[in-house]
DSSP file (Angstrom, degrees, kcal/mol; ACC not computed):
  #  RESIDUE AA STRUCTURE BP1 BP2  ACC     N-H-->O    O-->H-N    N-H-->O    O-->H-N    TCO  KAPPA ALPHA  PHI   PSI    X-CA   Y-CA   Z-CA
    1    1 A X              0   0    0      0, 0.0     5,-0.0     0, 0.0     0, 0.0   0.000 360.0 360.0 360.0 120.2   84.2   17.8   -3.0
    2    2 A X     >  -     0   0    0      1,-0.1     4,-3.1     4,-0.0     5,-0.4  -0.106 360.0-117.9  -7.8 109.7   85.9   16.4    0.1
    3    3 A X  H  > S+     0   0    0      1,-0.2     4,-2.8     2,-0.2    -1,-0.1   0.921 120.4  48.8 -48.2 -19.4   88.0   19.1    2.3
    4    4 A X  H  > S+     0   0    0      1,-0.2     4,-1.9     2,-0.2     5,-0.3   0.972 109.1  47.0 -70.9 -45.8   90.9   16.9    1.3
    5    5 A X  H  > S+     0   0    0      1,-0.2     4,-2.5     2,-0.2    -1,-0.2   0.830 115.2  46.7 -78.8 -15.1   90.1   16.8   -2.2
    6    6 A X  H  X S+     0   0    0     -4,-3.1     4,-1.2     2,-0.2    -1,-0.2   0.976 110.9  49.6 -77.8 -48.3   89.6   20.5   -2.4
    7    7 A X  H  < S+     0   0    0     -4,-2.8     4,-0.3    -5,-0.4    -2,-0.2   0.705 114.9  44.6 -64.7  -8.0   92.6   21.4   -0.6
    8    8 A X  H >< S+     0   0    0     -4,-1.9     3,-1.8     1,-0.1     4,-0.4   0.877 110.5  56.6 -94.4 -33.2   94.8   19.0   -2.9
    9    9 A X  H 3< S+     0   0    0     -4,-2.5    -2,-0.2    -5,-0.3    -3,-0.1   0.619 102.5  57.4 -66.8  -9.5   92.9   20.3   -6.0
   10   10 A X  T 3< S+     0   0    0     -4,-1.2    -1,-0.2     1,-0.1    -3,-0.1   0.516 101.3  58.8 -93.4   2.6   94.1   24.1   -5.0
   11   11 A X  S <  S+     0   0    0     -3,-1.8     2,-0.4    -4,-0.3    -2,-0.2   0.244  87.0  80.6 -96.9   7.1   97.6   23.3   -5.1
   12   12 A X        -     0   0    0     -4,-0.4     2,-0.2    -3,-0.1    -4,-0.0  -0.893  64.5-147.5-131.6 157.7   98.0   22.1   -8.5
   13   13 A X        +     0   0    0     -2,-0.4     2,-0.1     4,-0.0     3,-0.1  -0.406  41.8  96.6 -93.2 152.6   98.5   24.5  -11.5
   14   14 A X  S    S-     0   0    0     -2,-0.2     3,-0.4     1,-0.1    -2,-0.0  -0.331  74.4 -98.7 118.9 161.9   97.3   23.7  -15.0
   15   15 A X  S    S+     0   0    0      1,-0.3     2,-0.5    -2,-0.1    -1,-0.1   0.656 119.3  55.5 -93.7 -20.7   94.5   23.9  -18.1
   16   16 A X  S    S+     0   0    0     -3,-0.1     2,-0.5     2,-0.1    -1,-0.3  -0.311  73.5 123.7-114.0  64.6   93.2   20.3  -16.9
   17   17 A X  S    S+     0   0    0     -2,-0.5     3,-0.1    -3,-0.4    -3,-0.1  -0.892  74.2  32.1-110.7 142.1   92.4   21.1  -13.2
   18   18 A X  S    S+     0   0    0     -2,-0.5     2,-0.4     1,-0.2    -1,-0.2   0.146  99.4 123.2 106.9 -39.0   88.9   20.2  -12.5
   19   19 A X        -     0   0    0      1,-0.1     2,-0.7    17,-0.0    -1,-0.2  -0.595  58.5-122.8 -87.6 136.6   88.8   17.3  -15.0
   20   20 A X        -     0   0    0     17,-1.0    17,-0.2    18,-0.7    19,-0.1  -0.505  17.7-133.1 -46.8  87.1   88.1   14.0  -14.9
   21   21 A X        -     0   0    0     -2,-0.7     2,-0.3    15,-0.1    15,-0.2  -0.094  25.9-178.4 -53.9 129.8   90.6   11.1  -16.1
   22   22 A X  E     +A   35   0A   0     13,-3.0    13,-1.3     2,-0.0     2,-0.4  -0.940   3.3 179.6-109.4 157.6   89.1    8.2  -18.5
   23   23 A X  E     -A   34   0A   0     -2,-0.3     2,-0.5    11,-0.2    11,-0.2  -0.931  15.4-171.6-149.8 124.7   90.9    5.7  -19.5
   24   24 A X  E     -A   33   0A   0      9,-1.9     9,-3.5    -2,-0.4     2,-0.3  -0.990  12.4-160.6-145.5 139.2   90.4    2.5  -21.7
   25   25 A X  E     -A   32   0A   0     -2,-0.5     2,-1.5     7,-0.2     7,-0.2  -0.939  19.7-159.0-121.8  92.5   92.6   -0.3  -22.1
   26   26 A X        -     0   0    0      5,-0.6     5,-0.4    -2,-0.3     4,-0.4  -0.663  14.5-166.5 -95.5 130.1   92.9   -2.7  -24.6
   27   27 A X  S    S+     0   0    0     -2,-1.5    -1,-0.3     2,-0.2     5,-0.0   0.789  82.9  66.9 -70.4 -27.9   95.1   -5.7  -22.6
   28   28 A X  S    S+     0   0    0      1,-0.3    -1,-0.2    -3,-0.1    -2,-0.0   0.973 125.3   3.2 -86.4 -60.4   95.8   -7.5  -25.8
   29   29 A X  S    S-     0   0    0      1,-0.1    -1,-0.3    35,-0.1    -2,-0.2   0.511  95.2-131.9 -83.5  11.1   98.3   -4.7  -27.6
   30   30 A X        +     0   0    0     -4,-0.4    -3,-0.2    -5,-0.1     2,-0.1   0.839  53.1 149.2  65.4  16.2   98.2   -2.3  -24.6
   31   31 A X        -     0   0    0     -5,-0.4    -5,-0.6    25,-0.0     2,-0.3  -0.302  31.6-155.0-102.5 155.7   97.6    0.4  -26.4
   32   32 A X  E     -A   25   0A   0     -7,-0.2     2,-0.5    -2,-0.1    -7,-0.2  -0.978  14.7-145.5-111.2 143.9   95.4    3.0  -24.2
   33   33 A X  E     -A   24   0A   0     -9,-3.5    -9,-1.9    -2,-0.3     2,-0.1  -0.944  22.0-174.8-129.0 145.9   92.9    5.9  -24.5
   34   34 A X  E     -A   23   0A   0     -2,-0.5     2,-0.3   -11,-0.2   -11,-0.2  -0.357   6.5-173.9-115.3 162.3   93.1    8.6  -22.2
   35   35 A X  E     -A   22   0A   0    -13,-1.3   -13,-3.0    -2,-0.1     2,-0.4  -0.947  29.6-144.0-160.9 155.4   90.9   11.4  -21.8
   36   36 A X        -     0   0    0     -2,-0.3     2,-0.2   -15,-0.2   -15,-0.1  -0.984  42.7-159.8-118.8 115.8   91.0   14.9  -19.4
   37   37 A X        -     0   0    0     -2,-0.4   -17,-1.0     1,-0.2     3,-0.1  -0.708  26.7-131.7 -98.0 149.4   86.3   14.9  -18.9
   38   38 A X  S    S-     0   0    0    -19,-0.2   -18,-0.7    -2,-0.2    -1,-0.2   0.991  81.4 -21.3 -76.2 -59.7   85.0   18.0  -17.9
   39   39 A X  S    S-     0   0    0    -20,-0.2    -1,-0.1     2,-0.1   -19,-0.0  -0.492  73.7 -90.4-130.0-149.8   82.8   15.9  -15.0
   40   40 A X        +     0   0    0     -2,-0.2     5,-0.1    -3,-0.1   -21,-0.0   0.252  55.8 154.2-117.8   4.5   81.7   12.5  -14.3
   41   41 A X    >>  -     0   0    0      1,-0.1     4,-1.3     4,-0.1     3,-0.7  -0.222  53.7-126.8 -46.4 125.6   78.3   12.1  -15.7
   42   42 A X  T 34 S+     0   0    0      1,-0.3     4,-0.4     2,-0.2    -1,-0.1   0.381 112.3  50.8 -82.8  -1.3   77.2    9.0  -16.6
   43   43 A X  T 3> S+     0   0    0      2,-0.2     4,-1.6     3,-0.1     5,-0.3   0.763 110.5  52.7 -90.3 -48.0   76.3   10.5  -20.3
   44   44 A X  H <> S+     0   0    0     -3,-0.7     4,-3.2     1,-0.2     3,-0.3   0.961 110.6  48.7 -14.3 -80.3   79.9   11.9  -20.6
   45   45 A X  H  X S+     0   0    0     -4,-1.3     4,-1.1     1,-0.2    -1,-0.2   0.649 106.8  47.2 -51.2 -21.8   81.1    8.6  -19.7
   46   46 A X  H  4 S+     0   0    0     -4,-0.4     4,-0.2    -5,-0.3    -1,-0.2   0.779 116.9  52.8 -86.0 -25.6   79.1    6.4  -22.2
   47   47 A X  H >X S+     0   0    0     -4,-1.6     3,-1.3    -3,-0.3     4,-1.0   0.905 112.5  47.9 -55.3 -45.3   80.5    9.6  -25.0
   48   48 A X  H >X S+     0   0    0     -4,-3.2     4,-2.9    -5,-0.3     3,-1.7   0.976 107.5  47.7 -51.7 -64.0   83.5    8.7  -23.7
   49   49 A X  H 3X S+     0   0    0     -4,-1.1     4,-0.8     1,-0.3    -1,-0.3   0.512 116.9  54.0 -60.0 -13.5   83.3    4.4  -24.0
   50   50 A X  H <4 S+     0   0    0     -3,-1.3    -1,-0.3    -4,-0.2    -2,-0.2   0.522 107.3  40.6-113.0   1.3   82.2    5.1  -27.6
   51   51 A X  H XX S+     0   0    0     -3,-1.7     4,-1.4    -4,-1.0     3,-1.0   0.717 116.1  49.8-113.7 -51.5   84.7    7.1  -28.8
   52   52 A X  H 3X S+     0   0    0     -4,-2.9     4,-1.2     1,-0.3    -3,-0.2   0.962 112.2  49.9 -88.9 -38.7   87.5    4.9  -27.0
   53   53 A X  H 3< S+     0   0    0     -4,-0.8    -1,-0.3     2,-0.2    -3,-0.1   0.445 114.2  47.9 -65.8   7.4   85.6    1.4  -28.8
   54   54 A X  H X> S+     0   0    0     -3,-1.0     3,-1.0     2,-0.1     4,-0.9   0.778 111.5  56.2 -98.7 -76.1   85.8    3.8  -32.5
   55   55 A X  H 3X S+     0   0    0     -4,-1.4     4,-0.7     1,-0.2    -2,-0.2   0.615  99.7  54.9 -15.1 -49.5   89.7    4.4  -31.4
   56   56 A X  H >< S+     0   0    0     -4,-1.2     3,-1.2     1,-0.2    -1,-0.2   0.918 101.2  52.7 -95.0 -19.5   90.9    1.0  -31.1
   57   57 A X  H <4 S+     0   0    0     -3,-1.0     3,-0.5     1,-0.3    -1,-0.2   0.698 106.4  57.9 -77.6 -19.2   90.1   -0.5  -34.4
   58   58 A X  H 3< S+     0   0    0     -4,-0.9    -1,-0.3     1,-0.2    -2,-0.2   0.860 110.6  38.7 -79.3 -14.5   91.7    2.2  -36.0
   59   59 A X  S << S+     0   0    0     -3,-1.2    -1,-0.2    -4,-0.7    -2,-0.2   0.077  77.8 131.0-117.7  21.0   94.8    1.7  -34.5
   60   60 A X        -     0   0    0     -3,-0.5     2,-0.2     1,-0.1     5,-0.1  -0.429  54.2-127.9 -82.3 164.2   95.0   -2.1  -34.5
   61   61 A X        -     0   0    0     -2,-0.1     5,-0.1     1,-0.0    -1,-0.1  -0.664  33.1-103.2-118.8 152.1   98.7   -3.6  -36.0
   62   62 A X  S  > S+     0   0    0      1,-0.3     4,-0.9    -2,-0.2    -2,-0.0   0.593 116.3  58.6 -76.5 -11.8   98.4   -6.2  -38.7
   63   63 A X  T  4 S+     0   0    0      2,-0.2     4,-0.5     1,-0.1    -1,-0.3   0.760 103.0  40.7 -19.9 -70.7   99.3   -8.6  -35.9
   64   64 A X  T  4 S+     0   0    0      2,-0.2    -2,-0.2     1,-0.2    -1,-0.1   0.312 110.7  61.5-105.8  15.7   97.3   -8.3  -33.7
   65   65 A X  T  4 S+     0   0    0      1,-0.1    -2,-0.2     2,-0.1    -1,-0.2   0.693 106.3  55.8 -93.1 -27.2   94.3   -8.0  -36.6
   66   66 A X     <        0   0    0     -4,-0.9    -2,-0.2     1,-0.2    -3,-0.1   0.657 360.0 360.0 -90.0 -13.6   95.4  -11.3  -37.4
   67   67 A X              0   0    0     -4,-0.5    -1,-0.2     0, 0.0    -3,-0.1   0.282 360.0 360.0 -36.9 360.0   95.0  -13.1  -33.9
């Protein structure tokens, strides 16, 4: 960690300090899923990318199933 990044990470307060944003985006409905990772590990992330590609098909509108 960066002295910057340490000194902005000991001013803020909260259960997700430490973690790591993901984020996956599908552009057609815009829909997101977000996630708070405990670190950055490339095996984390690929849990992560398979869980958010599970996620979108569940949540597609009869719309945008029919595109």
């Amino acid at each position: 960690m960066t002295p910057s990044t340490a000194a902005c990470a000991s001013k803020r307060a909260g259960p997700d300090i430490g973690k790591i944003g993901r984020s996956a985006l599908d552009e057609h409905s815009r829909l997101a899923c977000t996630e708070a990772l405990d670190d950055g590990r490339a095996v984390i992330a690929v849990a992560f990318r398979h869980r958010a590609v599970a996620f979108f098909p569940t949540t597609a509108s009869p719309r945008s199933a029919a595109s």
